[in-house]
C-alpha positions as CSV (number, residue, x, y, z in Angstrom):
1,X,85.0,90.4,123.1
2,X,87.1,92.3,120.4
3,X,85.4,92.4,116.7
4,X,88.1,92.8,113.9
5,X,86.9,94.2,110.3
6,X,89.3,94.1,107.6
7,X,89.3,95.2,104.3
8,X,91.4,96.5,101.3
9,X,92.0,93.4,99.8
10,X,91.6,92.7,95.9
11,X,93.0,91.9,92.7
12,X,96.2,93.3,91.3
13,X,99.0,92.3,88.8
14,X,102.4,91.7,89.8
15,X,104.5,94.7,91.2
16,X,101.4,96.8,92.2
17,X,100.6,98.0,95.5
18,X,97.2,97.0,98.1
19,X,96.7,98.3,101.8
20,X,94.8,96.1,103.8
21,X,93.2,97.7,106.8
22,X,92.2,96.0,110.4
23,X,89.5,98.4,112.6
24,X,89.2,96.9,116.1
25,X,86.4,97.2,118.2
26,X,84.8,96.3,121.7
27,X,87.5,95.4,124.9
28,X,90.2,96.6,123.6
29,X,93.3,96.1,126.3
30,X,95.9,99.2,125.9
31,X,98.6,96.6,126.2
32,X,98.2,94.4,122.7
33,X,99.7,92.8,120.2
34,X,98.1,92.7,116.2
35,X,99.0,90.9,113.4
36,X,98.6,90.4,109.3
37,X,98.6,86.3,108.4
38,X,98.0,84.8,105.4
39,X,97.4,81.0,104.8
40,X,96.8,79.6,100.8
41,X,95.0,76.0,100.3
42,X,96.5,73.5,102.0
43,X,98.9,74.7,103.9
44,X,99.4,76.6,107.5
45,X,98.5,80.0,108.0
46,X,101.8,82.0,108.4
47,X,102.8,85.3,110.0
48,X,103.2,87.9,107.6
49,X,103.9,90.9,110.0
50,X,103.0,91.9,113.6
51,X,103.2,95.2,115.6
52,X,102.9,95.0,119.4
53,X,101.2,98.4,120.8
54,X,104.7,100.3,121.8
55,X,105.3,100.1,117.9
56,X,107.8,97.0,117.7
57,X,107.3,95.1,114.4
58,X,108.2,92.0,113.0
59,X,108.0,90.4,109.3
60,X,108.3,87.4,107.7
61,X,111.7,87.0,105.3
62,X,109.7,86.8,102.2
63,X,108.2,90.3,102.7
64,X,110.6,92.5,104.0
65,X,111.0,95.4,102.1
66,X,108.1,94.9,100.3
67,X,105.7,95.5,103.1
68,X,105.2,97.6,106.2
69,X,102.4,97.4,109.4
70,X,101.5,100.4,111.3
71,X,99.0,100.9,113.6
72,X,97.1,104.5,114.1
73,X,97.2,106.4,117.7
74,X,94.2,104.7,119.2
75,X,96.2,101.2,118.2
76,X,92.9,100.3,117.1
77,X,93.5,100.3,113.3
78,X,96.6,98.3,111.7
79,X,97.5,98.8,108.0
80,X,99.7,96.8,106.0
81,X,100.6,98.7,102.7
82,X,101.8,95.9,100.5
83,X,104.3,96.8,97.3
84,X,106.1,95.2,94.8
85,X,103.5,92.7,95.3
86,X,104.0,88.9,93.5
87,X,101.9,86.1,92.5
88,X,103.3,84.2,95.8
89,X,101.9,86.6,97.8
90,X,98.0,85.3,97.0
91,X,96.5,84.2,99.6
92,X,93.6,85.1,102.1
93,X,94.9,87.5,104.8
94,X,93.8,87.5,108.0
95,X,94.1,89.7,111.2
96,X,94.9,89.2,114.7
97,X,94.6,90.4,117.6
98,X,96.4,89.0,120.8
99,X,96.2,90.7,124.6
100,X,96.6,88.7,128.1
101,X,96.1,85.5,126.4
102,X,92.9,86.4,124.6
103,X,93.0,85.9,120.8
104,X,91.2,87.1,118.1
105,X,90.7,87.0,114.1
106,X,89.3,88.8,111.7
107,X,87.1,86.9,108.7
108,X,89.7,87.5,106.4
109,X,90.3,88.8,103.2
110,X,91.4,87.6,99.7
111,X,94.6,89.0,98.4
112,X,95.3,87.5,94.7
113,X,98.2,88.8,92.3
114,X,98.6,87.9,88.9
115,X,101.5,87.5,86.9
């Protein structure tokens, strides 16, 4: 079983900055993929960024620029540092983890931006 905690999410007007934050825990395979997606009310959740554990990334068009995923040493804790943040981006994010088939997701947390 892996656990994943986020947090950082929040309120914020347009054009500010929030870093959202994924700590991993329990069987944690070296060999892993992670991911931020966000999904608003009726509609699919989307990827918003992911970062496999040799450091590849990969963003959705609508944030690139604007947002960046890392992941520490221990590729147990992904951040996304979000900037130039706009109402479109509200939404709850969630996290994921992926490793030999096994998926995972955090609870998720609510990102809202106002105009």
């Amino acid at each position: 079983q892996v656990q994943l905690v986020e947090s950082g999410g929040g309120l914020v007007q347009a054009g500010g900055s929030l870093r959202l934050s994924c700590a991993a825990s329990g069987s944690i395979f070296s060999i892993n993929t992670m991911g931020w997606y966000r999904q608003t009310p009726g509609k699919q959740r989307e990827l918003v960024a992911s970062i496999g554990s040799g450091g590849s990334t990969d963003y959705a068009d609508s944030v690139k620029g604007r947002f960046t995923i890392s992941r520490d040493g221990a590729r147990k804790t992904m951040v996304l540092q979000m900037n130039s943040l706009k109402p479109e981006d509200t939404a709850v994010y969630y996290c994921k983890y992926i490793s030999y088939g096994r998926v995972y997701w955090g609870q998720g947390t609510q990102v809202t931006v106002s105009p």
